[in-house]
C-alpha positions in Angstrom: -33.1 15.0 66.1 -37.2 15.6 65.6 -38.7 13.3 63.2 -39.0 14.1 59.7 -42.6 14.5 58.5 -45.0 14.9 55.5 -45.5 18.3 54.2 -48.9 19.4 53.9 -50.4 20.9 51.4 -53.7 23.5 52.1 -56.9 21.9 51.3 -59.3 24.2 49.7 -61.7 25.9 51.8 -64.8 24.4 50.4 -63.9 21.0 51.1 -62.7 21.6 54.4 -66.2 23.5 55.3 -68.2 20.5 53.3 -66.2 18.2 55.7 -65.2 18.9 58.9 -64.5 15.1 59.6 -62.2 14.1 56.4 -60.2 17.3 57.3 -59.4 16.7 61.0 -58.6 13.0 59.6 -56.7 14.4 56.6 -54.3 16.4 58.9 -53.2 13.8 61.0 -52.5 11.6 58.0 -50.5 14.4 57.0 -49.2 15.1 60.1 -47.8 11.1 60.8 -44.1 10.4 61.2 -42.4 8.1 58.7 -41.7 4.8 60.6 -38.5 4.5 62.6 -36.3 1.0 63.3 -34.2 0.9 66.1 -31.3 -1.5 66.3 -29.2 -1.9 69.4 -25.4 -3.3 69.9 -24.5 -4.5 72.6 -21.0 -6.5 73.2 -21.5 -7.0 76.8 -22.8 -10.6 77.3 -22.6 -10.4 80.6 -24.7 -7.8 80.8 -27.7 -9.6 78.1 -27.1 -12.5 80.3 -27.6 -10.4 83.8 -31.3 -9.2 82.0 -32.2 -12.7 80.8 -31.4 -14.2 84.4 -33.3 -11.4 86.4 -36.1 -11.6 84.2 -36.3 -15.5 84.8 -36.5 -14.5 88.5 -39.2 -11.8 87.9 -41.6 -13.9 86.2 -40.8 -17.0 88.4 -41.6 -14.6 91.5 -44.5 -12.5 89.5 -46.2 -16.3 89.0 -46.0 -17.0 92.9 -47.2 -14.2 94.1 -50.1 -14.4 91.5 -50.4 -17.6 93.2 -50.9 -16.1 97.1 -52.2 -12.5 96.5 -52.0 -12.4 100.2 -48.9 -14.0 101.1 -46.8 -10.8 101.6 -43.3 -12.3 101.3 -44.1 -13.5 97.9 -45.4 -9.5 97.2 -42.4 -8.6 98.0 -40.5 -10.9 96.4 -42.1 -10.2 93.2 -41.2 -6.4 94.0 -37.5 -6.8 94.6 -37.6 -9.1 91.4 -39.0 -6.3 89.4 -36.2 -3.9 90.9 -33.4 -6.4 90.0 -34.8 -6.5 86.6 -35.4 -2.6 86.1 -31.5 -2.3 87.4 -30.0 -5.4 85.0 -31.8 -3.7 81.9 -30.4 -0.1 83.0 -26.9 -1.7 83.3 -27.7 -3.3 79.4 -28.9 0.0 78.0 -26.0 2.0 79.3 -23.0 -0.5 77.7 -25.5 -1.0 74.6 -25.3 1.6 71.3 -28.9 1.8 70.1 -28.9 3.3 66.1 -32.5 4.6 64.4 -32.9 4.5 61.1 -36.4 6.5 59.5 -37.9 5.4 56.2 -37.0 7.5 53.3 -39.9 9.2 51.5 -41.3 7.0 48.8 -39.6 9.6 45.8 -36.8 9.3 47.3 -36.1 5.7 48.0 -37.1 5.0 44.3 -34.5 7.4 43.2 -32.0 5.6 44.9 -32.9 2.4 43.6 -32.9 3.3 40.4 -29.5 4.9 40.5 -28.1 1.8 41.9 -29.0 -0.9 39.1 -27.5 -4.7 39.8 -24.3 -5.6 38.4 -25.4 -8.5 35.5 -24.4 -11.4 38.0 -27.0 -9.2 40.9 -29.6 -9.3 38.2 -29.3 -12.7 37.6 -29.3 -13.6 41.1 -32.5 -11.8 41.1 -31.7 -8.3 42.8 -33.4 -5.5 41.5 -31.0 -3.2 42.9 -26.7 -3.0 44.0 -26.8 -3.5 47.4 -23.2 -3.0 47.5 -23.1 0.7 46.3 -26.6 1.1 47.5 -26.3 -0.1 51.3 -24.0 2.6 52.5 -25.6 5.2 50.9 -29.2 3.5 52.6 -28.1 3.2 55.8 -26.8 7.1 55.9 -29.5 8.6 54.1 -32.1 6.9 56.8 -29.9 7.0 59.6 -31.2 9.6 62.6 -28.0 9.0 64.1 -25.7 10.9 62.1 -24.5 7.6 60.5 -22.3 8.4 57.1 -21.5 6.9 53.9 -18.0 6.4 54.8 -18.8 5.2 58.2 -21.9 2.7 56.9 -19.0 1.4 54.4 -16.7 1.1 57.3 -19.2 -1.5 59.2 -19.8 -3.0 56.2 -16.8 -4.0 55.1 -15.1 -4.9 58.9 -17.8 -5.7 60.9 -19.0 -9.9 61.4 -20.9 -11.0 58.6 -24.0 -11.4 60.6 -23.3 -8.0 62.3 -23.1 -6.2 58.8 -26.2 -7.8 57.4 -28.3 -6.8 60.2 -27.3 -3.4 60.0 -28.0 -3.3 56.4 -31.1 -5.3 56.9 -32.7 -2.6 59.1 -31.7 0.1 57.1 -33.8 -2.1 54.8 -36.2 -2.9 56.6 -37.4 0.8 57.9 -38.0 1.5 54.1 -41.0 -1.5 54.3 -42.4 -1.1 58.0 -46.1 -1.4 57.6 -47.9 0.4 60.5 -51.2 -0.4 58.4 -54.3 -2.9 60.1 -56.7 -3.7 57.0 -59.4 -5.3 59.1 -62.7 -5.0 59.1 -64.4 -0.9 59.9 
């Protein structure tokens, strides 16, 4: 699935001439990609174990042979290390399910807040939204996965608590991913 981008309206000729600059700038603001979250299942521990172990090795091995640049046992070493680690983390991403959720346009994430006021006791808690009828809806709408309502509801409601909320926290979360640097020009 491609990622969904801004529409872009035509500047007027004028100010494109005045400006070559601001419009070479101006279409690859318009042209930028709505941020994307990816979060990734995986119910192997063996497996997440297998890349934390190999890694260990691989940075144990990467030190020592930063230690003897020309000790060529500890080069090599270091380069079956790396090889052990590329193969762990192959094994880990084929028994893992990655899922990518994009942000929503900003019209359209406000819509769906505001057609999914808290419940009195949610207000009072201090939601400004009901993340129970909201969440499934959320985590479809800015799923590139093909995620539905009925299957976002599913996870919800029988996944592990912690397992839910971090589903429902990235769906979240994409909606507020900041890809911004306000430092100095």
């Amino acid at each position: 699935m491609t990622a969904r981008k801004t529409p872009a309206p035509t500047p007027p000729a004028a100010a494109v001439a005045a400006d070559a600059h601001w419009a070479a700038t101006r279409e690859r603001l318009m042209a930028r990609a709505r941020p994307v979250l990816k979060l990734t299942i995986c119910d192997d521990d063996e497996a997440k174990q297998a890349v934390n172990n190999a890694r260990h090795v691989e940075q144990q091995a990467k030190i020592e042979a930063d230690r003897n640049p020309d000790d060529e046992a500890a080069q090599a070493a270091h380069r079956a290390a790396v090889t052990a680690l590329d193969d762990a983390q192959a094994v880990l991403a084929a028994v893992s399910i990655p899922l990518r959720f994009q942000a929503l346009d900003r019209k359209t994430y406000k819509a769906l807040l505001a057609a999914h006021r808290p419940t009195e006791d949610q207000a009072e808690d201090g939601y400004e939204f009901n993340v129970d009828t909201l969440g499934p809806i959320l985590i479809a709408a800015s799923s590139l996965d093909g995620i539905t309502e009925d299957d976002a509801q599913t996870y919800l409601d029988t996944w592990a608590t912690s397992e839910a909320q971090a589903l429902l926290n990235t769906a979240f979360a994409v909606q507020r991913e900041e890809r911004m640097d306000l430092g100095k020009g």
